[in-house]
C-alpha positions in Angstrom: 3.6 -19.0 -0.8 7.1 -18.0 -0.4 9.7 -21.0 1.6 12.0 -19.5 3.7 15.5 -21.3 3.7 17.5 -21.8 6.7 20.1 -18.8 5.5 16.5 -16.7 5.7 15.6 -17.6 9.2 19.2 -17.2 10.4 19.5 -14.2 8.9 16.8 -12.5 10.5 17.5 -14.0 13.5 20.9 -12.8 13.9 19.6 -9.3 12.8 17.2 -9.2 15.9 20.4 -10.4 18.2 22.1 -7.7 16.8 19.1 -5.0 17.5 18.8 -6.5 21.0 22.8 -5.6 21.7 22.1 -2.3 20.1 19.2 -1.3 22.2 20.4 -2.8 25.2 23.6 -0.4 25.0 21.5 2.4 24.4 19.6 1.8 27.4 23.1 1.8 29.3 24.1 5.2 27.7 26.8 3.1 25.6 25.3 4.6 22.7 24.5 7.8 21.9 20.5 8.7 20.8 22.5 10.3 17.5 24.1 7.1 17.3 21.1 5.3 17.9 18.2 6.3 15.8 19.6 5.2 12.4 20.1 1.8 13.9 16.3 1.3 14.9 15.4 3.5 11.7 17.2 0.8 9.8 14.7 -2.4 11.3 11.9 -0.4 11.0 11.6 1.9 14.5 10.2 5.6 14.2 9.3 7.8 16.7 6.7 9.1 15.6 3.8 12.2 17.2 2.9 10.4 20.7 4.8 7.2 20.6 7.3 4.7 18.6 6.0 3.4 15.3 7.1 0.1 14.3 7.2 -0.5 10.7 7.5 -4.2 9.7 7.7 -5.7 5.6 5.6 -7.9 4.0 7.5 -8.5 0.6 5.5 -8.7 -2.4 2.0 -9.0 0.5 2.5 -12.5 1.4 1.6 -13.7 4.8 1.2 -17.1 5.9 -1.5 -18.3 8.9 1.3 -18.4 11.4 2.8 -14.5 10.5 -1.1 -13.3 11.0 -1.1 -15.1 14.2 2.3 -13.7 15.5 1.0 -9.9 14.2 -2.2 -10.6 16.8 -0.1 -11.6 19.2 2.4 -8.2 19.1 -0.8 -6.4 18.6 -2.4 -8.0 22.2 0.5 -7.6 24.2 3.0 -5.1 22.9 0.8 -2.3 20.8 -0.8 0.0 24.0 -2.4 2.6 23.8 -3.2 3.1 27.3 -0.9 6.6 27.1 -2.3 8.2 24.3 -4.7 10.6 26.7 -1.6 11.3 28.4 0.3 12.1 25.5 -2.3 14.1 23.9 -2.5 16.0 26.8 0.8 17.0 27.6 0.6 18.1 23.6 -2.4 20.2 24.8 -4.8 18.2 22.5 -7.8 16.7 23.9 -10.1 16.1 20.3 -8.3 13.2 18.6 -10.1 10.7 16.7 -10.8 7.4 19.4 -10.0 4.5 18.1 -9.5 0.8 19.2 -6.9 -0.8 21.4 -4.0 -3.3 20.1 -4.1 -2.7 16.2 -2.1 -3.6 13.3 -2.3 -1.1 10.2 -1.9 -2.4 7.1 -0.1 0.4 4.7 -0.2 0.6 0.5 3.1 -0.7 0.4 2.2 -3.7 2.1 3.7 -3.1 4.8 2.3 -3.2 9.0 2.5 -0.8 11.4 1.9 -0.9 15.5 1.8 2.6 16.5 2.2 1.9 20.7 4.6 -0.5 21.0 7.3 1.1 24.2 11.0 1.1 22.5 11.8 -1.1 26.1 10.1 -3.6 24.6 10.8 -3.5 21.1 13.8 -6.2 21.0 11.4 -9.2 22.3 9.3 -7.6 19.2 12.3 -8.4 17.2 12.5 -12.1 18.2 8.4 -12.6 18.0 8.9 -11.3 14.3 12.0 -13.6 13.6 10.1 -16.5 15.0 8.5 -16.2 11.7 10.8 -14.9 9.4 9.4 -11.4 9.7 11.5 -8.3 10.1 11.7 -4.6 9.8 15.1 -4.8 7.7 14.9 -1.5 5.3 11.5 -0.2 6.0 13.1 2.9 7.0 16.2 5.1 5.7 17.7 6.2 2.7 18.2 2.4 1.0 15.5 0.5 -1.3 12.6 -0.3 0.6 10.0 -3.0 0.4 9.8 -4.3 -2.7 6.0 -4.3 -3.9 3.7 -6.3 -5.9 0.5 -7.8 -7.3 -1.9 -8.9 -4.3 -3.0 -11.7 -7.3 0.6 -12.5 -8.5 0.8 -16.1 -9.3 -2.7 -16.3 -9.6 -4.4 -13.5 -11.8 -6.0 -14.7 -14.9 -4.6 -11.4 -16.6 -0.8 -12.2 -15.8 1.8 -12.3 -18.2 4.7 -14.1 -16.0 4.3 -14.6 -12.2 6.7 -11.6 -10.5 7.1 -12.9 -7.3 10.4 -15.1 -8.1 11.7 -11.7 -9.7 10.7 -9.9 -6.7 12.2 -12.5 -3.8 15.6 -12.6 -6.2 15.9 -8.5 -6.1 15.3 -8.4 -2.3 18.0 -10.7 -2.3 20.0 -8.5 -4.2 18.5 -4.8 -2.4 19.1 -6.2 1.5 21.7 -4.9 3.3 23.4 -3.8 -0.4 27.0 -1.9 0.6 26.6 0.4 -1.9 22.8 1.8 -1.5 22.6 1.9 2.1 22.9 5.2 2.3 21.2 7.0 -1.2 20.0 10.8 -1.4 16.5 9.7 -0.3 14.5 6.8 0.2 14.0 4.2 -3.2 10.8 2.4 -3.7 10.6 -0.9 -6.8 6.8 -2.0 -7.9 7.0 -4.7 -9.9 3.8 -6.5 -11.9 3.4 -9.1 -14.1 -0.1 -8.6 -15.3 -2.0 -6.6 -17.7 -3.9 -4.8 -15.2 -1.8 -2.7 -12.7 -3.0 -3.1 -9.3 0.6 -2.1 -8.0 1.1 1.7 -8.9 4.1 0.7 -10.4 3.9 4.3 -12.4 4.4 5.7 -8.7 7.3 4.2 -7.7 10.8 5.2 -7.9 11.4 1.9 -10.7 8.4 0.1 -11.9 9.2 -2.8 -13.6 6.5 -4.6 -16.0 7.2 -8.3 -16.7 7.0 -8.7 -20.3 7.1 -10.9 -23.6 8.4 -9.7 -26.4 7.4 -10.7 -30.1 9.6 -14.1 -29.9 8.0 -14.6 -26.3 10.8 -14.2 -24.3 10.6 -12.9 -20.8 11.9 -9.1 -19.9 11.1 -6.6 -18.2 9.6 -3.1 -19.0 11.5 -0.4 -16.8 10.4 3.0 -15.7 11.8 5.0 -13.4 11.1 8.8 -11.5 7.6 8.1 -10.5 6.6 9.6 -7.0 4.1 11.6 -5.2 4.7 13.6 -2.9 5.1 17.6 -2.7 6.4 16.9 -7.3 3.7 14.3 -8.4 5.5 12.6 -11.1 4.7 9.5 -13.4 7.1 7.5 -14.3 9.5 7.4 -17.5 9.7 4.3 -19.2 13.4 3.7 -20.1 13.3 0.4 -21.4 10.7 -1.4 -23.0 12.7 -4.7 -23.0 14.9 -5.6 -20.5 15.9 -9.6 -20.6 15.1 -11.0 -17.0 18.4 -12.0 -16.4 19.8 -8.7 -16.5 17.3 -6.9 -14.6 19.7 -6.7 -11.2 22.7 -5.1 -13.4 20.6 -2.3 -15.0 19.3 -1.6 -11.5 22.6 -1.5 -10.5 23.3 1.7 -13.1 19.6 3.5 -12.3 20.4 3.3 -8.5 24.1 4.1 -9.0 23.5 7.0 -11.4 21.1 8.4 -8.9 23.5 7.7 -5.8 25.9 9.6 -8.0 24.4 12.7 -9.0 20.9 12.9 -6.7 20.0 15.9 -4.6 21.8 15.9 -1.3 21.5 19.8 -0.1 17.4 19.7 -0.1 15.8 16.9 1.3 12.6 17.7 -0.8 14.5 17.7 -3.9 16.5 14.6 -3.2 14.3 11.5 -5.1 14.6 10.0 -8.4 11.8 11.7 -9.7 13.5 15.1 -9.6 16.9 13.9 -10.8 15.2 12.4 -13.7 12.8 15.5 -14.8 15.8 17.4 -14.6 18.0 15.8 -16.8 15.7 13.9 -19.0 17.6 12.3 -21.9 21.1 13.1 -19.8 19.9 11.0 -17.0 18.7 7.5 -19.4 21.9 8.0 -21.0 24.4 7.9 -18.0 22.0 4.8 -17.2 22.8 2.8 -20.4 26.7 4.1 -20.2 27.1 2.7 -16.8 24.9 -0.7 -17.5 27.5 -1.1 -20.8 30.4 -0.4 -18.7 29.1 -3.4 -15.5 28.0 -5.8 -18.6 32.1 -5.7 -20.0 33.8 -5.2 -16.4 31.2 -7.5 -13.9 28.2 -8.4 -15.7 28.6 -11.9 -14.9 28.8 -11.4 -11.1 24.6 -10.6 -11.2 23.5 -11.9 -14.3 20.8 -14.2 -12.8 21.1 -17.6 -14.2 18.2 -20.2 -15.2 19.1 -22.2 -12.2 19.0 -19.6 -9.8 15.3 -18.5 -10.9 14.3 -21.9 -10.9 15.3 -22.4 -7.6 13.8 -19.5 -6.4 10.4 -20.2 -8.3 10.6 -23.6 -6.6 9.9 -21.8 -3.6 6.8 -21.1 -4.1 4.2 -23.3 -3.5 0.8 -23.6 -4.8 -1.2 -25.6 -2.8 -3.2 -28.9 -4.0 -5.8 -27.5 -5.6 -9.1 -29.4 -7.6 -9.7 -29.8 -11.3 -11.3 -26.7 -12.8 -15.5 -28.1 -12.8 -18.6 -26.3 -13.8 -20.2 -23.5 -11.1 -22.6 -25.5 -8.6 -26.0 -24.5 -9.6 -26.7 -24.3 -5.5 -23.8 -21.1 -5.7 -25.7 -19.4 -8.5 -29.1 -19.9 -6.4 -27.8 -18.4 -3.1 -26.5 -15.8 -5.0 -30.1 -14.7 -6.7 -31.8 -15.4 -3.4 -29.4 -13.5 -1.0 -29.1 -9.7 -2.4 -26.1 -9.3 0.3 -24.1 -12.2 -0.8 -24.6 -11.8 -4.6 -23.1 -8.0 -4.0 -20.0 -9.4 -2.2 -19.4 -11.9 -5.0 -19.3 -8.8 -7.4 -17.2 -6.9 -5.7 -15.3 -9.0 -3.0 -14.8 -11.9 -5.4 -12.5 -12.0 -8.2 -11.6 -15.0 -10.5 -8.5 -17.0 -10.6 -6.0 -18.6 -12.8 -7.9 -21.8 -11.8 -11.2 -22.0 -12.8 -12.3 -23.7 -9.4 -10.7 -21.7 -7.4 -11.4 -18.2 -6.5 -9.4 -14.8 -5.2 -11.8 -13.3 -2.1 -11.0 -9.8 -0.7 -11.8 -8.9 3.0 -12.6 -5.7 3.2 -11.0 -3.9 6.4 -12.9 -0.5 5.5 -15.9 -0.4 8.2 -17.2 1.9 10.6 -15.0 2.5 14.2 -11.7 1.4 12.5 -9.2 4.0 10.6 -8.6 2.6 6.6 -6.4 -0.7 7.1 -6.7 -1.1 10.6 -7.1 -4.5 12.3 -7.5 -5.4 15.9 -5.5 -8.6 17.3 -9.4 -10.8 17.4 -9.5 -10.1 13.5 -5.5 -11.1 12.5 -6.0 -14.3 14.7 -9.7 -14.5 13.1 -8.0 -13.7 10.1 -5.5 -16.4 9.8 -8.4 -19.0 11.1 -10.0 -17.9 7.6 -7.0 -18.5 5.8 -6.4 -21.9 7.4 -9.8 -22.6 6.7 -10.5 -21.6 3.1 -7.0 -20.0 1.4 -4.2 -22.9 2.3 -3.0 -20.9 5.2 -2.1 -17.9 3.3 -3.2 -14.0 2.8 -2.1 -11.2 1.0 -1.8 -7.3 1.9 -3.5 -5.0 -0.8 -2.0 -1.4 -2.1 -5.7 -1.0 -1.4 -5.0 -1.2 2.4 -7.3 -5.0 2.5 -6.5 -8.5 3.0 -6.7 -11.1 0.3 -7.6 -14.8 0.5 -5.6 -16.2 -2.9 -6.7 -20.0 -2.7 -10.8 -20.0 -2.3 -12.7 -22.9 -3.7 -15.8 -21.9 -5.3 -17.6 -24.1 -3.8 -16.8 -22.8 -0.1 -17.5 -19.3 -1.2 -21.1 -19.7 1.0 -19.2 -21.0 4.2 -16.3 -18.2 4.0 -18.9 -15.5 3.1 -21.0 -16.2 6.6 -17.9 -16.2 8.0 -16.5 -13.3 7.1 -19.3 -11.5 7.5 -19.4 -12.4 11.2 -16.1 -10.7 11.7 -17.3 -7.7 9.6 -15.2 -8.0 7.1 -17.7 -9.5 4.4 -18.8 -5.7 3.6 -18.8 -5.3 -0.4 -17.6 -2.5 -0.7 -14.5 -2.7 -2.6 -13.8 -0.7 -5.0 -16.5 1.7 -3.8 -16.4 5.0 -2.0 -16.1 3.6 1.1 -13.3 1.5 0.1 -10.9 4.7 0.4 -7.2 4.7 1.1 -6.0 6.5 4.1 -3.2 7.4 5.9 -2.5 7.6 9.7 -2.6 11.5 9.8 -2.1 13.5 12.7 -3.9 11.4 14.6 -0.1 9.4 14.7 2.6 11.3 12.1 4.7 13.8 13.5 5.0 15.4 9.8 0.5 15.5 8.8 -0.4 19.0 9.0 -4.1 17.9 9.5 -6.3 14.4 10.9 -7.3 12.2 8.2 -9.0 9.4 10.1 -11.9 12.2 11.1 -12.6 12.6 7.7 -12.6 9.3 6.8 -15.1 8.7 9.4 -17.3 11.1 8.7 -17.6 9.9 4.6 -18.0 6.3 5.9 -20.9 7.5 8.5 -22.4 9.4 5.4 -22.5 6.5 2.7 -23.7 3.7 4.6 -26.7 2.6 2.2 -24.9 -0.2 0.1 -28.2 0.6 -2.2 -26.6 3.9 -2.8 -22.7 2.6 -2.7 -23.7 0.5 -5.9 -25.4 3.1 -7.7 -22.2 5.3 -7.3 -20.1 2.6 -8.5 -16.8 2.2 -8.7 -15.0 5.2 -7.1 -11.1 5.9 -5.8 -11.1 8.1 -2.6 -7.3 8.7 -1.5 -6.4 10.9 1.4 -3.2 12.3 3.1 -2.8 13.8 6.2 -0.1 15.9 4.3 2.0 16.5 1.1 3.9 13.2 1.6 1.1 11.7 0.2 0.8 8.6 2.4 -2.4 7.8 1.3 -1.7 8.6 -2.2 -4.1 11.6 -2.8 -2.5 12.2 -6.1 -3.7 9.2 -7.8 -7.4 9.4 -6.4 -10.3 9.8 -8.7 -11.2 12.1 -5.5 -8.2 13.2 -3.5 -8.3 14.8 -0.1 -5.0 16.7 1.5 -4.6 18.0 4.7 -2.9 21.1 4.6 -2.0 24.0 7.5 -3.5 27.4 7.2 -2.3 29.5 10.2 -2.4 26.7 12.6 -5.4 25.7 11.8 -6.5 22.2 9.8 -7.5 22.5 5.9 -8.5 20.1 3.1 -7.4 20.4 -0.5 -9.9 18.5 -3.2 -8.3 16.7 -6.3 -10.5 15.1 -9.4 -8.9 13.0 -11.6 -6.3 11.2 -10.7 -5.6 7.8 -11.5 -2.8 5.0 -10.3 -2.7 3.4 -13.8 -5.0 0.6 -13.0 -8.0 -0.3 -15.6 -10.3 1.2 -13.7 -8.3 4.6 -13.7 -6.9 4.5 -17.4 -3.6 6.1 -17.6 -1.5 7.2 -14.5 -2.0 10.9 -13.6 -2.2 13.3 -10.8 -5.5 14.8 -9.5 -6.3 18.5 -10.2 -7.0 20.9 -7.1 -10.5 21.9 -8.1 -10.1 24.8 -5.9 -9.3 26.7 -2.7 -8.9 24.4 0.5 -12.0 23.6 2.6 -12.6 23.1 6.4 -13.2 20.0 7.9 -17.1 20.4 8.2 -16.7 21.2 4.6 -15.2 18.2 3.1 -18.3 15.5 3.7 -20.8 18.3 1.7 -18.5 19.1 -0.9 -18.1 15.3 -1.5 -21.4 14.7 -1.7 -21.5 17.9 -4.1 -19.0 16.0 -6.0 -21.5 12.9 -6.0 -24.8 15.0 -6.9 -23.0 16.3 -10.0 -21.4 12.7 -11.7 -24.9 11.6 -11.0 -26.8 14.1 -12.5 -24.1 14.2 -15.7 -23.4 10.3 -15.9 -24.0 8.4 -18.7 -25.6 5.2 -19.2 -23.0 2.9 -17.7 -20.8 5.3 -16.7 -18.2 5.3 -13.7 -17.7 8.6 -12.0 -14.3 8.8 -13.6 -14.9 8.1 -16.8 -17.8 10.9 -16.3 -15.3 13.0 -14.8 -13.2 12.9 -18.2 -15.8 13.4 -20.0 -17.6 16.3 -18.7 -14.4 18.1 -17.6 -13.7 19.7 -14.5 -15.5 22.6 -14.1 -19.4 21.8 -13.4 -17.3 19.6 -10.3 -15.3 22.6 -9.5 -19.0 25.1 -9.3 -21.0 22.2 -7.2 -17.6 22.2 -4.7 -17.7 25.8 -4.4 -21.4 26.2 -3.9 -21.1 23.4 -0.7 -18.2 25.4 0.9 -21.2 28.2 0.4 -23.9 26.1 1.6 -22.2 24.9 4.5 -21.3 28.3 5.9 -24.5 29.1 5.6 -25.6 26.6 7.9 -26.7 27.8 11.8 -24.2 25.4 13.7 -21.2 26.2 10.6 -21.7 29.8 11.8 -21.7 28.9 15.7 -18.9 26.5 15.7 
């Protein structure tokens, strides 16, 4: 875990004094609303459909105890929704999906959102957040956002170099930069250090791979131009060795190049990605002209040297941990006489770069609760877990879950019971159930349709964890619209909300894939045909279903099925449920 110096807490300290002055004048009418909104845009304030959205960062996922238990306490006494039957009513809406009181959301870019917090209030937010060295610096505007990682980094048995000293030095370097305050669009870095990508790097703006080369020195693999959105793209890779020490200068030329030549007429055509598939060659070529010309003129001023990494790795502590020992026979024995338990050690439970420790997932996809929700009871329940089992620390998954990095094996029985009490023991990660979703228009201003309806109505549906394991491993990714929140691109099954006339539609994708090893290579879904209604979605996903199971293999998952089969017995069985579904008696009196 991450130890904040005292320049860290003063600095966000002194950038919640400063919000305080600039909301207090705007309550005044000293300041303008014009002159307002970039301000609380740049710590993290939206207004968003009904009410302000806060939008707070969690670099690289890390949260200690303390941070969980100041996110309750925002979530108790700040995040009400007591007005949202007002405001749906003055929008002339009165169907919206009911969900619970004083919640925290927890986003794929690690990131939390409160979704009712009064703008009057926000500034003694502020302070709460600085308390513990939290913020909402550059979770908004056109700068680089949240840097993002691996929920294991540090930890994984599959990791190359641990990223997370790479990552802390480059937020250094990104916050409050004079140069890229203000870029064409919004500019997302994913960086991993492991085999396995469980950070989408392919998605982002720059992805940045931590590598050895064939001497074994450390670099970095660079690609850049990935997005989502209304242009999926994957990423290009640009370099495939970078040394580590240079990694801030050739971000300087990407992020220059792009402030230099990106689209600024057409906000939909103003990322990377479409600078990049534009100009190809052109574009990788300006990049290594500009990165020669800050090696001869400035290199040295961000060269980063081995004493500033190791003082920046220093800062993150492992906790005492025990000598890697041999499994209790009493773990394997609860696990063949508990079905439940043994289920949530295969999928909840993953191992660690320790042997006797282990890396435990709580799983906050469960019936009542939107994808990545958590009430104020669960964070403060929560960080009693982490206290308790994980050295006072959590991590936030691209998956939308919680991670407890420090588990000993042997406590895996004790933390299981309790987790399950809290409901958060479900084992269903990885699985259908386990789906990414964004707010929709249950919240966003820009979703053309509700996601969270859906979402509950698939959940309801698959409930048997009998039937759950027999499906297997599955991706389920849905957006409320083409911004692709909830990343339907890269979806083995991706659902988008779309408008039709006013009226709320779904899109269906097969086969997309966010570069992990359960995916295989990055790629966007495929539209396996014309949208469907909302009653339509939960039969032509269990459609969907029917077919991988009647076409699977002998150990197959349904994407590797998928691949293999191709799209088009997928495409009829979709078809014939929009068909079936219309048939039905309260389809046609609806």
């Amino acid at each position: 875990m991450y130890k904040y110096t005292d320049f860290d807490r003063e600095f966000v300290q002194l950038r919640a004094a400063q919000y305080r002055d600039q909301l207090e004048r705007w309550q005044l009418g000293e300041l303008a609303e014009d002159e307002f909104r970039p301000l609380r845009l740049q710590n993290g304030w939206y207004v968003q459909r009904f009410a302000p959205m806060l939008r707070i960062a969690v670099p690289y996922g890390e949260l200690n105890s303390a941070q969980l238990r100041v996110l309750a306490t925002i979530a108790r006494d700040y995040d009400d929704k007591s007005g949202h039957d007002l405001a749906k009513a003055n929008a002339g809406l009165s169907d919206l999906t009911s969900l619970p009181d004083h919640v925290a959301h927890f986003t794929t870019r690690q990131n939390v959102q409160y979704n009712w917090i009064p703008l009057d209030r926000s500034a003694d937010v502020m302070d709460l957040l600085a308390s513990v060295n939290m913020h909402g610096i550059q979770t908004s505007g056109n700068c680089i956002r949240n840097i993002t990682s691996d929920e294991r980094a540090g930890i994984a048995v599959d990791e190359i170099v641990d990223p997370r000293p790479f990552a802390e030095i480059l937020r250094h370097w990104s916050t409050l930069h004079p140069e890229f305050a203000f870029l064409p669009r919004k500019f997302k870095i994913a960086i991993t250090g492991a085999t396995d990508d469980r950070a989408a790097t392919f998605w982002h703006d720059v992805g940045l791979h931590v590598v050895r080369n064939e001497a074994g020195e450390v670099g970095f693999r660079v690609l850049v131009g990935g997005g989502m959105g209304r242009t999926p793209v994957v990423g290009t890779v640009i370099r495939e060795f970078l040394p580590w020490n240079q990694v801030i200068n050739y971000l300087e030329a990407v992020v220059r190049v792009y402030n230099r030549w990106g689209r600024r007429d057409n906000i939909y055509k103003a990322r990377i990605k479409i600078l990049v598939k534009a100009e190809g060659q052109r574009y990788i070529d300006e990049v290594e002209e500009e990165y020669a010309g800050i090696m001869a003129h400035d290199g040295a001023a961000h060269t980063i040297t081995q004493a500033e990494l190791d003082r920046v790795s220093a800062s993150f502590h492992a906790p005492a941990t025990p000598a890697a020992g041999q499994p209790d026979p009493a773990l394997r024995a609860a696990a063949e006489s508990d079905g439940d338990y043994a289920r949530w050690l295969q999928q909840n439970v993953a191992p660690h770069k320790n042997p006797a420790l282990r890396i435990v997932t709580l799983s906050f996809k469960r019936m009542g609760f939107a994808p990545g929700d958590a009430t104020a009871d669960q964070l403060d329940r929560a960080a009693e877990l982490a206290d308790r089992f994980s050295a006072g620390e959590v991590r936030v998954t691209h998956d939308q879950n919680l991670v407890l990095p420090w588990v000993r094996a042997e406590e895996l029985p004790a933390l299981w019971q309790e987790a399950r009490k809290l409901g958060l023991a479900k084992s269903n990660v990885r699985l259908l159930t386990d789906m990414i979703a964004c707010p929709g228009g249950d919240f966003c201003a820009l979703a053309n349709a509700r996601s969270l309806p859906i979402a509950h109505a698939i959940t309801a549906r698959y409930q048997d964890m009998d039937e759950l394991h027999d499906l297997g491993e599955i991706d389920l990714h849905m957006s409320g619209c083409i911004n692709s929140c909830g990343h339907h691109h890269t979806g083995h099954i991706g659902i988008l909300g779309v408008d039709k006339d006013g009226q709320e539609w779904y899109q269906i994708t097969l086969a997309g894939s966010d570069g992990s090893q359960l995916s295989g290579a990055p790629a966007a879904g495929k539209v396996v045909g014309p949208s469907f209604a909302a009653a339509e979605v939960p039969e032509v996903i269990e459609a969907l279903l029917d077919t991988y199971r009647a076409q699977r293999g002998s150990g197959e998952t349904f994407i590797s099925t998928l691949r293999r089969v191709g799209h088009d017995p997928f495409k009829a069985a979709a078809n014939a449920a929009r068909v079936s579904t219309a048939r039905k008696p309260e389809a046609q009196t609806a």
